[in-house]
Phi, psi and omega in degrees: 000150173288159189295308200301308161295359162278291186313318145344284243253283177349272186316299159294350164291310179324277203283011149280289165349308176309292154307317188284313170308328230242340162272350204273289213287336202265333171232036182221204208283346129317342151267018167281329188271355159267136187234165237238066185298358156299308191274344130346303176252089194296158156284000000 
């Protein structure tokens, strides 16, 4: 393979990789423990 399709082939493994973490902490078992400071502050 060319240097240039490796670098590719990273460089998009990275922002899957990235993406799936940043959905994993934001909807999967680690967002029972982030709280919310709106809803904190009631009207």
């Amino acid at each position: 393979m060319e240097i240039a399709t490796l670098v590719a082939i990273f460089k998009s493994d990275l922002l899957v990789s990235f993406t799936g973490y940043v959905l994993y902490i934001a909807f999967g078992q680690p967002s029972q423990q982030l709280r919310d400071p709106f809803e904190e502050h009631g009207d």
